[in-house]
mmCIF file of the C-alpha atoms, coordinates in Angstrom:
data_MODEL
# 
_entry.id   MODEL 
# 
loop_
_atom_site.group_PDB 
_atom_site.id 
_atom_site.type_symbol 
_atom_site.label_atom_id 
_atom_site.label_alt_id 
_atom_site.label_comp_id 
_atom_site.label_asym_id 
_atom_site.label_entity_id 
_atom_site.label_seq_id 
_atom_site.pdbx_PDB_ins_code 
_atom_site.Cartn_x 
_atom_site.Cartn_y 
_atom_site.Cartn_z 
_atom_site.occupancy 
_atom_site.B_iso_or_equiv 
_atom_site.pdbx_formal_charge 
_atom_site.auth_seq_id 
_atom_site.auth_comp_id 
_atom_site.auth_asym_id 
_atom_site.auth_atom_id 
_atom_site.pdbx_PDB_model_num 
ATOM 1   C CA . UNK A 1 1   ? -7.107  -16.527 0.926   1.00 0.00 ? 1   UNK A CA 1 
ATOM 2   C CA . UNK A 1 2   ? -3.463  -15.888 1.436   1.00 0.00 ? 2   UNK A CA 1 
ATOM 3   C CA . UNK A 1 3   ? -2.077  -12.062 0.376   1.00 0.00 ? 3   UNK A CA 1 
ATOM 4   C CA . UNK A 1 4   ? 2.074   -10.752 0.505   1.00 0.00 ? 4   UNK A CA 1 
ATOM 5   C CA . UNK A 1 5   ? 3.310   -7.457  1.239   1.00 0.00 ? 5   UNK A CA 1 
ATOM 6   C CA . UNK A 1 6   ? 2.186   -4.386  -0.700  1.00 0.00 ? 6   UNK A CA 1 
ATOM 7   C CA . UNK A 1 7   ? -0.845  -6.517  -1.356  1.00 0.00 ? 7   UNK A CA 1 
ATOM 8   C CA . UNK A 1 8   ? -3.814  -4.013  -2.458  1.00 0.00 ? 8   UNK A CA 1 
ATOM 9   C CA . UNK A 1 9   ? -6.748  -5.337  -0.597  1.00 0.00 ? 9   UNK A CA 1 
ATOM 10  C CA . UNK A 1 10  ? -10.395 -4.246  0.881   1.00 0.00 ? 10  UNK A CA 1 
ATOM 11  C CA . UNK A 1 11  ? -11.441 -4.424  4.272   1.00 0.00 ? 11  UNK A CA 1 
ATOM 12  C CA . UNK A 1 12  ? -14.488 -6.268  3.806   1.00 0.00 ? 12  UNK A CA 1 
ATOM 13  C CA . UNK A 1 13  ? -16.560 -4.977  7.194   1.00 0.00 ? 13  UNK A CA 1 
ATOM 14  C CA . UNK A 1 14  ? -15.387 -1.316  6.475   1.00 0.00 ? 14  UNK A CA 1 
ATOM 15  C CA . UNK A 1 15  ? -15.548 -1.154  2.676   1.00 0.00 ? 15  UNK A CA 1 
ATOM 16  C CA . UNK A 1 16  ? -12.220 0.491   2.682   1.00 0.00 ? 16  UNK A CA 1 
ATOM 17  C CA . UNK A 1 17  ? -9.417  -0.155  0.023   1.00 0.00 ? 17  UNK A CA 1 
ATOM 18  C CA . UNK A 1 18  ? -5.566  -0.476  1.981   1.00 0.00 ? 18  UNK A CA 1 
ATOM 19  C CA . UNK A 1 19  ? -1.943  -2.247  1.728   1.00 0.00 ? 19  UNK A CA 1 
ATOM 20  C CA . UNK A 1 20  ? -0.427  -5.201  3.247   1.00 0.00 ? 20  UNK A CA 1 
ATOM 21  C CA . UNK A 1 21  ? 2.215   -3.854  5.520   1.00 0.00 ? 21  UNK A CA 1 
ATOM 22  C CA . UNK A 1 22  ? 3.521   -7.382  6.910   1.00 0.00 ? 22  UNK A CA 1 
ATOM 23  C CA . UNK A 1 23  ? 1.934   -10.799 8.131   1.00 0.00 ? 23  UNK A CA 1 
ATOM 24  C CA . UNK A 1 24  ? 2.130   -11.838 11.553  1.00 0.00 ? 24  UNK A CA 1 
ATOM 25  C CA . UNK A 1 25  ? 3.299   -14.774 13.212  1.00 0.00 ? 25  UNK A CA 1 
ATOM 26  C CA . UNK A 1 26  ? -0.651  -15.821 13.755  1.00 0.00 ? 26  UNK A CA 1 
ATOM 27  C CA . UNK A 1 27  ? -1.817  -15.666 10.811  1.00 0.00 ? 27  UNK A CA 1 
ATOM 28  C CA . UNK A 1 28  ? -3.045  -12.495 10.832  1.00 0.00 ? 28  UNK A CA 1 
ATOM 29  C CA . UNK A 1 29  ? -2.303  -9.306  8.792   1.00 0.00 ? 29  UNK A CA 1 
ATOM 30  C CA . UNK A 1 30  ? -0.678  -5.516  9.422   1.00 0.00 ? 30  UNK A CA 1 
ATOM 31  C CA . UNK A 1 31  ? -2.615  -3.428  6.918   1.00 0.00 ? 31  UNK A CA 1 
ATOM 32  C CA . UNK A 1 32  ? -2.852  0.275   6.326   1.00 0.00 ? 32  UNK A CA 1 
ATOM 33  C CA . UNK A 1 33  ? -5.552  2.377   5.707   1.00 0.00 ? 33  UNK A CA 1 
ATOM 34  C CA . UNK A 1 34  ? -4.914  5.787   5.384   1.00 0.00 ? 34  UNK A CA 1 
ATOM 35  C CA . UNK A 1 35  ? -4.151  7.177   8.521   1.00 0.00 ? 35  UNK A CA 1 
ATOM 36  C CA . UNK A 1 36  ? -4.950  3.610   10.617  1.00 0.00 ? 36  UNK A CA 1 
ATOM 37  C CA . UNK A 1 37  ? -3.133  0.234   11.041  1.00 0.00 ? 37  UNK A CA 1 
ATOM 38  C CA . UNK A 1 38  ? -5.386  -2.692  10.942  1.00 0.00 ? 38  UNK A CA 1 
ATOM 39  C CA . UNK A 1 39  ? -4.838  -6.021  12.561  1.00 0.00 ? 39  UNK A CA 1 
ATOM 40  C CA . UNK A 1 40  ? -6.692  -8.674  10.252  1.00 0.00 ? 40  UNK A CA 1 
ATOM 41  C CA . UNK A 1 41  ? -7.327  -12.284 9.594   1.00 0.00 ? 41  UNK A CA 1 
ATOM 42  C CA . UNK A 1 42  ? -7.733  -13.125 5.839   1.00 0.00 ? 42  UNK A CA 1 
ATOM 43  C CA . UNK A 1 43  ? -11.424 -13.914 6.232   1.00 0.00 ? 43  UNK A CA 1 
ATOM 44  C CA . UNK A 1 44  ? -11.605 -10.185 6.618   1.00 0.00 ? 44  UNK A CA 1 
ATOM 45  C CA . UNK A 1 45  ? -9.839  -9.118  3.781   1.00 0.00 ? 45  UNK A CA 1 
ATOM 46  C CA . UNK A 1 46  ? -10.275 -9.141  -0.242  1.00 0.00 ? 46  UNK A CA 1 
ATOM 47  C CA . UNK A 1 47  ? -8.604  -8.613  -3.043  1.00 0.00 ? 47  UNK A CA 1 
ATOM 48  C CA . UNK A 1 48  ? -8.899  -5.647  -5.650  1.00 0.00 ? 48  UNK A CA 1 
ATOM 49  C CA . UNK A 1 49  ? -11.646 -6.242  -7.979  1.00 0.00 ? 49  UNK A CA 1 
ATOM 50  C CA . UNK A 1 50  ? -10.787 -5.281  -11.672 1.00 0.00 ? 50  UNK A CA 1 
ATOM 51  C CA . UNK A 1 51  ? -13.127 -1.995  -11.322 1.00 0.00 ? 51  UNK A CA 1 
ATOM 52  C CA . UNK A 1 52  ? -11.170 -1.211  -8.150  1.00 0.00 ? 52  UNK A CA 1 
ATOM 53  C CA . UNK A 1 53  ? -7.936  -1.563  -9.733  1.00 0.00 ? 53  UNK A CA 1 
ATOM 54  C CA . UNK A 1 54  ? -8.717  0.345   -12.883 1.00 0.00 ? 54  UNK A CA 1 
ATOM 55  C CA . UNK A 1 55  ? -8.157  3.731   -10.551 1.00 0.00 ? 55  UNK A CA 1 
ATOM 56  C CA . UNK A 1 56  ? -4.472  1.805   -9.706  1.00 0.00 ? 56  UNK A CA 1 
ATOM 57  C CA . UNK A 1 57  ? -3.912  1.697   -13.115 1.00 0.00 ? 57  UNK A CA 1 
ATOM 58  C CA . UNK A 1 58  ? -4.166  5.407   -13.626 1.00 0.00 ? 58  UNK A CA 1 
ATOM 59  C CA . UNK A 1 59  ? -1.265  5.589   -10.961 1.00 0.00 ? 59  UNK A CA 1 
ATOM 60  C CA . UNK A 1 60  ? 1.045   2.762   -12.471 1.00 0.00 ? 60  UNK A CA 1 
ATOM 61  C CA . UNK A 1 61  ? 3.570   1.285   -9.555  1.00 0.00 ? 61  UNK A CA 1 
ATOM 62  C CA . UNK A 1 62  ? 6.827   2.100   -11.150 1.00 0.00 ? 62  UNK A CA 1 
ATOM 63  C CA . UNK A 1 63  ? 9.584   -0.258  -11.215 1.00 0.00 ? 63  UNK A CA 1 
ATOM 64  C CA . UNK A 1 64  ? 10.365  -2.054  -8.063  1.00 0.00 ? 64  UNK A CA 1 
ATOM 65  C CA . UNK A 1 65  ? 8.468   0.229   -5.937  1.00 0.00 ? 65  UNK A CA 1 
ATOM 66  C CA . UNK A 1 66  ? 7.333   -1.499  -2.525  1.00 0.00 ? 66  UNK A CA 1 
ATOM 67  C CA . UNK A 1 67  ? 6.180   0.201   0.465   1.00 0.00 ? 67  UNK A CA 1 
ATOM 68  C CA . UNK A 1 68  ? 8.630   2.208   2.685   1.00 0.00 ? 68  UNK A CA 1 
ATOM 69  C CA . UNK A 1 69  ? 8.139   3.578   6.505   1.00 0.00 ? 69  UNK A CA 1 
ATOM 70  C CA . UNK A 1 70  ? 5.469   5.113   7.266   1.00 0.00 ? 70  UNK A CA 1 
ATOM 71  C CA . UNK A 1 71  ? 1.879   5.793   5.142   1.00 0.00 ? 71  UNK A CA 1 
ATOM 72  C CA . UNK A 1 72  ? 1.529   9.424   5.178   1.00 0.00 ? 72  UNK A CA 1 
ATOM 73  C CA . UNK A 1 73  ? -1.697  10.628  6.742   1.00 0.00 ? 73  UNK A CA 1 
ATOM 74  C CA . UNK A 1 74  ? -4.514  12.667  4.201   1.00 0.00 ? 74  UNK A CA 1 
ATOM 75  C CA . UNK A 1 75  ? -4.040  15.309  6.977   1.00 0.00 ? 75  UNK A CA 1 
ATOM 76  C CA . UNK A 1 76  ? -0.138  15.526  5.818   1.00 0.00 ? 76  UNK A CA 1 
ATOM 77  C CA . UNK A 1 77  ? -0.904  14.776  2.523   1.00 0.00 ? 77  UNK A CA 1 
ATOM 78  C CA . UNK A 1 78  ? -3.106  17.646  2.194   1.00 0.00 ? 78  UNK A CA 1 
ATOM 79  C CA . UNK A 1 79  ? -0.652  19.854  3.473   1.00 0.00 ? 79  UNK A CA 1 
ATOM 80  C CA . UNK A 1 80  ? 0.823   22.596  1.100   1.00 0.00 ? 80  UNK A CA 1 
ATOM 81  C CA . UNK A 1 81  ? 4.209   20.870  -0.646  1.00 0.00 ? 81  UNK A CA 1 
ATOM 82  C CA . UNK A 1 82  ? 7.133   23.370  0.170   1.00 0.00 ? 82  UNK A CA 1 
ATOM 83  C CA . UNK A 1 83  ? 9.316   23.200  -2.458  1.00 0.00 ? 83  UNK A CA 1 
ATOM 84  C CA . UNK A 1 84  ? 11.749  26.627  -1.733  1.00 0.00 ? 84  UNK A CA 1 
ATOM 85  C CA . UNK A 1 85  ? 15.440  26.251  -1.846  1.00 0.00 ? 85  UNK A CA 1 
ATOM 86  C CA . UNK A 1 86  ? 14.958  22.569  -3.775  1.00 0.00 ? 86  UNK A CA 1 
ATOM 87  C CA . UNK A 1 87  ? 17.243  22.230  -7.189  1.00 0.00 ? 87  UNK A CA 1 
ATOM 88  C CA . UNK A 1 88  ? 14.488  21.571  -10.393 1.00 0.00 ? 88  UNK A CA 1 
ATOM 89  C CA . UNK A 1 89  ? 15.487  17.629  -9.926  1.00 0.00 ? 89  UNK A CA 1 
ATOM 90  C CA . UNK A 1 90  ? 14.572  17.718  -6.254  1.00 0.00 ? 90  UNK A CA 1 
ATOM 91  C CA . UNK A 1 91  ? 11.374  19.129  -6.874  1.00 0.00 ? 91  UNK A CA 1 
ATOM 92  C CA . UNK A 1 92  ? 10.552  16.362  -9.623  1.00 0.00 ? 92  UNK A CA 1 
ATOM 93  C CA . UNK A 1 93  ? 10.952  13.808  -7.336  1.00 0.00 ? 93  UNK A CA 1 
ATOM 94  C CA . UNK A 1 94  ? 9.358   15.120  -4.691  1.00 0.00 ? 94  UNK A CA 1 
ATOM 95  C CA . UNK A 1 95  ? 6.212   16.088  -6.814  1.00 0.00 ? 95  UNK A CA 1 
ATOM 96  C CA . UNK A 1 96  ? 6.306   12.713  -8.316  1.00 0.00 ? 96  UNK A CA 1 
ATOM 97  C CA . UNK A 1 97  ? 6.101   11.035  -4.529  1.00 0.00 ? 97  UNK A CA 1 
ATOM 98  C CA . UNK A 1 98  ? 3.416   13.706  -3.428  1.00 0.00 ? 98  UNK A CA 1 
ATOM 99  C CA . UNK A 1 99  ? 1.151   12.628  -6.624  1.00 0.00 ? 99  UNK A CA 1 
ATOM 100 C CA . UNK A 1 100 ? 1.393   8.915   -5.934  1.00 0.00 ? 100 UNK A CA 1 
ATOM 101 C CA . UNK A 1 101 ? 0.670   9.266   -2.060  1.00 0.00 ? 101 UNK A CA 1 
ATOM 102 C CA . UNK A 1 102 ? -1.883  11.320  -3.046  1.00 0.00 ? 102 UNK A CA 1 
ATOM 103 C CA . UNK A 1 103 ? -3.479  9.080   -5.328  1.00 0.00 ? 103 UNK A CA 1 
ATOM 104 C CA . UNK A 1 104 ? -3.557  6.295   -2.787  1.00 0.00 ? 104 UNK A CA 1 
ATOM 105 C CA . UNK A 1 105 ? -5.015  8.066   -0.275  1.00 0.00 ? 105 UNK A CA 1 
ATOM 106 C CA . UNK A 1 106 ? -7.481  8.664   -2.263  1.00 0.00 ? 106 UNK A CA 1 
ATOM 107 C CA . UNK A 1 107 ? -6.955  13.100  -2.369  1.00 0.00 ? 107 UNK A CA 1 
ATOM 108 C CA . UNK A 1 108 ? -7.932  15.077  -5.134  1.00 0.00 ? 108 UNK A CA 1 
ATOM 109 C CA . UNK A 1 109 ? -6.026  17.519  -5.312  1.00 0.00 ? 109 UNK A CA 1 
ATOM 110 C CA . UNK A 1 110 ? -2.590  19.208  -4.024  1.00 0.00 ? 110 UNK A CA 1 
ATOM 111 C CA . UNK A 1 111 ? -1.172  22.470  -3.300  1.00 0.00 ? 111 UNK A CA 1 
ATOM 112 C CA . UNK A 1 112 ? 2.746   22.804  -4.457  1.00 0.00 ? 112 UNK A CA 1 
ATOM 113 C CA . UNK A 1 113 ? 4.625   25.854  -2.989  1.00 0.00 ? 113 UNK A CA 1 
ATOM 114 C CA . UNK A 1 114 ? 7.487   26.746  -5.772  1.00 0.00 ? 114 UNK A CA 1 
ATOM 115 C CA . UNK A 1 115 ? 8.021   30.313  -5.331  1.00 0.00 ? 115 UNK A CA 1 
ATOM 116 C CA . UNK A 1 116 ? 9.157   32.517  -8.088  1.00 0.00 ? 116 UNK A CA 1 
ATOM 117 C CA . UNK A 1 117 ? 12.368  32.985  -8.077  1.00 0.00 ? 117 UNK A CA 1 
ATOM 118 C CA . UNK A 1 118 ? 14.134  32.103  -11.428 1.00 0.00 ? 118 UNK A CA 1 
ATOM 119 C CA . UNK A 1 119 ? 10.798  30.089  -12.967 1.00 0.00 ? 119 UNK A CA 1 
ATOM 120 C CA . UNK A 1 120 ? 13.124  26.530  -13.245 1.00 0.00 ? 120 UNK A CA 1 
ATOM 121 C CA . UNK A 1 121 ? 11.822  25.065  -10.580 1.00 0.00 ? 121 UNK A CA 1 
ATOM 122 C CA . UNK A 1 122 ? 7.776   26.024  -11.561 1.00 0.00 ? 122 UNK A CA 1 
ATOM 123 C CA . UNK A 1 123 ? 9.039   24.730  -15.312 1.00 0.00 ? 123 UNK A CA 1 
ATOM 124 C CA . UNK A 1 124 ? 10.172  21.517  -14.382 1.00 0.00 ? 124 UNK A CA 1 
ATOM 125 C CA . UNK A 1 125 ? 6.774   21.411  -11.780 1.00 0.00 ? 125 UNK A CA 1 
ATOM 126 C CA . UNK A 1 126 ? 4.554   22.151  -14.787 1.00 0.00 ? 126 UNK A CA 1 
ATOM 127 C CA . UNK A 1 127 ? 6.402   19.960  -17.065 1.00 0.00 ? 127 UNK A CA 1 
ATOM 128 C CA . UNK A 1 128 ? 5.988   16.725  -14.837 1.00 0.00 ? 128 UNK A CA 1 
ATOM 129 C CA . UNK A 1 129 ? 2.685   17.460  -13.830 1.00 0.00 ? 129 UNK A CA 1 
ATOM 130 C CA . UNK A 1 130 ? 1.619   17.534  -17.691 1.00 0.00 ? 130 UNK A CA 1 
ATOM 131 C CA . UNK A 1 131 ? 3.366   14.075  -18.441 1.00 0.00 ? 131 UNK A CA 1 
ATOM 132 C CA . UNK A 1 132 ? 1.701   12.300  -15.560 1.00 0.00 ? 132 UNK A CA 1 
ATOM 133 C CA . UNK A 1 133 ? -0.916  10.151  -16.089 1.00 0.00 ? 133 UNK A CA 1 
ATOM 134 C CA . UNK A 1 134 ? -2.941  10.331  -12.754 1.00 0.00 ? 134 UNK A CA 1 
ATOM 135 C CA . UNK A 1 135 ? -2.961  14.390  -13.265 1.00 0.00 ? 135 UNK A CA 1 
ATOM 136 C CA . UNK A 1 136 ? -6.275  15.650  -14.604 1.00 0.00 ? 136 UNK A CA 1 
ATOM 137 C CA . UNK A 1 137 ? -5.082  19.185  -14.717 1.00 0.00 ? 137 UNK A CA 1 
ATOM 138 C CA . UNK A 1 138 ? -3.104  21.930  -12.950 1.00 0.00 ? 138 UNK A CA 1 
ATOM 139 C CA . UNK A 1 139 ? -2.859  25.562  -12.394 1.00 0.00 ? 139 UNK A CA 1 
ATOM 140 C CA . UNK A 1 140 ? -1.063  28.473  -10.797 1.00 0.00 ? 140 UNK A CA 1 
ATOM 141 C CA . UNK A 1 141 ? -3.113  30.170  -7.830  1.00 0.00 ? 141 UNK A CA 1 
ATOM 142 C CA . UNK A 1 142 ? -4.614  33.093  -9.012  1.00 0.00 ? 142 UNK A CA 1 
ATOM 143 C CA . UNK A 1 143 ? -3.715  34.996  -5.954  1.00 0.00 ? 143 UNK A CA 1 
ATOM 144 C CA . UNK A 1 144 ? -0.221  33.973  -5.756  1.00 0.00 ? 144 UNK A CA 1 
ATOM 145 C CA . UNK A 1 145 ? 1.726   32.734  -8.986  1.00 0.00 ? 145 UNK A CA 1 
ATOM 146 C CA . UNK A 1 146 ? 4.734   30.955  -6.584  1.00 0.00 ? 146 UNK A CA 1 
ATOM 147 C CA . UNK A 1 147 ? 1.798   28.332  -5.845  1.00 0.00 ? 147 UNK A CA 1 
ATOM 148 C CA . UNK A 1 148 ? 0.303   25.601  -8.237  1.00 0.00 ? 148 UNK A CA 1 
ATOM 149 C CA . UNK A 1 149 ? -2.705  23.007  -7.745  1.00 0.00 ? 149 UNK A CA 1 
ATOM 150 C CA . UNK A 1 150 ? -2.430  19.690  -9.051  1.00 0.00 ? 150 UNK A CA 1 
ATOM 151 C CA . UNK A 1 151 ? -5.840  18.146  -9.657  1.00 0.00 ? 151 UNK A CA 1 
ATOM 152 C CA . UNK A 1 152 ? -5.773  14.594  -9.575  1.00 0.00 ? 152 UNK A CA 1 
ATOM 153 C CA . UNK A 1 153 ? -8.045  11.878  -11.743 1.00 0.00 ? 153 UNK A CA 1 
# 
């Protein structure tokens, strides 16, 4: 079996879902799984099954959207995402990258640090969390109302 970059694939031996970062000159494959980089031949990899893929589908790739750098780790991922002194538009698109990553790592849920301040940037937080399609639900910490969590599907 033959796979490309940004191939979604399953490491057969580990059970464990990851992307095609590059193929090597041998023959063999650069994939990423969460935190790790795996050298593989295609014997040990797989393709999404359809069940697999239905949890991709929640998390649509969006228009010419290949992989980039680095995979963030779940230990970054599940950091807090520290949104002071970003515009409304900044925060957006940051949100919308934190979601994604967070989907594919497979994270439940996310912490988003908006402060107070004026309320535009928590608007237009609250406002793209509700029209994404991967978001279960969100809510403002009850402790501290500068701070929502984004519950993921």
């Amino acid at each position: 079996m033959s796979f490309v970059r940004n191939d979604r694939v399953v490491i057969k031996k580990m059970s464990k879902q990851g992307i095609v970062l590059d193929l090597l000159r041998d023959g063999r494959y650069k994939v990423a799984v969460g935190s790790l980089t795996l050298t593989c031949t295609g014997d040990d990899l797989r393709h999404l099954s359809e069940d697999e893929n239905k949890r991709r589908e929640r998390f649509p790739e969006r228009p010419g959207w290949e992989f980039q750098g680095e995979i963030p780790t779940a230990h970054a991922l599940a950091r807090p995402l520290d949104l002071h002194g970003c515009t409304a538009a900044e925060a957006k698109k940051l949100v919308e990258q934190r979601v994604d990553q967070a989907a594919r790592a497979g994270i439940d849920r996310i912490q988003i640090l908006h402060g107070i301040g004026s309320g535009a940037v928590q608007k237009a937080v609250h406002e793209l969390l509700a029209a994404l399609p991967g978001v279960a639900h969100f809510k403002l910490a009850q402790a501290n109302p500068g701070i929502t969590w984004a519950y993921l599907k």
